[in-house]
matplotlib code that plots the C-alpha trace (Angstrom):
import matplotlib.pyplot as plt

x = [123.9, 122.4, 119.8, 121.3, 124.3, 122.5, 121.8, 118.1, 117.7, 116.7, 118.7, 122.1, 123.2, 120.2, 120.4, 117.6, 115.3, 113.2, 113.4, 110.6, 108.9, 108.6, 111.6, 114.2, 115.5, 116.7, 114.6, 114.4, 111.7, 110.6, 110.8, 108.0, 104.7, 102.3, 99.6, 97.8, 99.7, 102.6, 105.7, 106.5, 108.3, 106.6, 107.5, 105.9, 102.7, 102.3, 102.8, 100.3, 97.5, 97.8, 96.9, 93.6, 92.8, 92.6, 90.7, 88.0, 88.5, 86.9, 84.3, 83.0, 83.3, 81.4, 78.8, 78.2, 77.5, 75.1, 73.5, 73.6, 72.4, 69.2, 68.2, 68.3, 66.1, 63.7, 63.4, 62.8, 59.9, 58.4, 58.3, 57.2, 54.1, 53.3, 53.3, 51.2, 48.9, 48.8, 48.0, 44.7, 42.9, 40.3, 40.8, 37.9, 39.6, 42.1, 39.2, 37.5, 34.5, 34.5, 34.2, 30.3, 29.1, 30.0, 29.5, 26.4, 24.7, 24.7]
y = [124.9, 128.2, 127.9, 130.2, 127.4, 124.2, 122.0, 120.5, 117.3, 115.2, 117.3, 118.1, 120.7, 123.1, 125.3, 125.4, 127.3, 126.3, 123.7, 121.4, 122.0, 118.1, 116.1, 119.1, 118.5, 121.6, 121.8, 122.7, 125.0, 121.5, 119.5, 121.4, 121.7, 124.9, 122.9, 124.5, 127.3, 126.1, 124.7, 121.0, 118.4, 115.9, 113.0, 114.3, 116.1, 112.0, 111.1, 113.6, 112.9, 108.8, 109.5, 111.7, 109.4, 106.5, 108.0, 109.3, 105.6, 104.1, 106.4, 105.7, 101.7, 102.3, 104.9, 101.7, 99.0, 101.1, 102.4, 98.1, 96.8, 100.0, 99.3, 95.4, 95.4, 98.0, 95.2, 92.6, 94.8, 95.6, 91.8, 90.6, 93.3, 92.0, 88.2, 89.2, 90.8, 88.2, 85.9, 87.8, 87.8, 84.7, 81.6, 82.1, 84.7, 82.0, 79.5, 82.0, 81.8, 85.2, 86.8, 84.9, 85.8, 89.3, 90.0, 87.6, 87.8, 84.5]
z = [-55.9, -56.8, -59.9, -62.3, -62.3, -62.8, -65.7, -66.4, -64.5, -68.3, -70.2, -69.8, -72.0, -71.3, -68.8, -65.5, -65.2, -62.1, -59.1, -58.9, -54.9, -54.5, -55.2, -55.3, -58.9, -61.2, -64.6, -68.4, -69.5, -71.5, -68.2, -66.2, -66.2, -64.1, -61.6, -58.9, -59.2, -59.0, -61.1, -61.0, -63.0, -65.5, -62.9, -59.6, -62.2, -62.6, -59.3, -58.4, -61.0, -60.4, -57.0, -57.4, -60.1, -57.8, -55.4, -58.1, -59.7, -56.5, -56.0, -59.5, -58.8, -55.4, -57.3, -60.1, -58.0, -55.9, -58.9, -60.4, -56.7, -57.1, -60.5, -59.3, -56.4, -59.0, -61.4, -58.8, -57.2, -61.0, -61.6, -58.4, -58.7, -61.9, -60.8, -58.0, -60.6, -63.1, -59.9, -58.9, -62.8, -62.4, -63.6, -65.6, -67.6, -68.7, -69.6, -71.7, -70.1, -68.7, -71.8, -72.3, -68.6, -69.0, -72.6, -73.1, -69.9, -68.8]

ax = plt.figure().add_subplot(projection="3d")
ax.plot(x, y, z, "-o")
ax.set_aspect("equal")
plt.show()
């Protein structure tokens, strides 16, 4: 069937005017979209999009929990440092008795 005689796919009474590449179906000016260059119908344009969304889907997943797992293991590293810290000041610091042996002299 030659295009000049078929009928849109979706729409019966219109007349079609191109051939989508992918699943061989005659369409309505209405019924196709341009993408990559090319002319395709709304069906295989959502075919085609739901598939490079799921590939950029699980990039982003893999690209969050690397960035979560990073910021983690920073946090654990900040905290341990600071524990270490806090565990080197003197006892004496605590008892308030560094404060006269400096200050004072004594």
């Amino acid at each position: 069937m030659d295009l000049h005689q078929s009928q849109c796919l979706n729409h019966a009474t219109r007349e079609a005017v191109a051939r989508c590449p992918d699943c061989q179906q005659f369409y309505c000016r209405e019924c196709i979209a341009e993408h990559d260059d090319r002319v395709i119908c709304a069906a295989c344009l959502r075919k085609l999009l739901r598939a490079g969304s799921t590939k950029s889907y699980s990039l982003a997943l893999v690209s969050r929990v690397t960035t979560f797992c990073a910021s983690m293991a920073t946090a654990w590293i900040l905290f341990y440092c600071i524990g270490k810290i806090l565990l080197s000041i003197p006892v004496d610091f605590h008892d308030g008795t560094l404060w006269q042996t400096t200050f004072l002299g004594e």
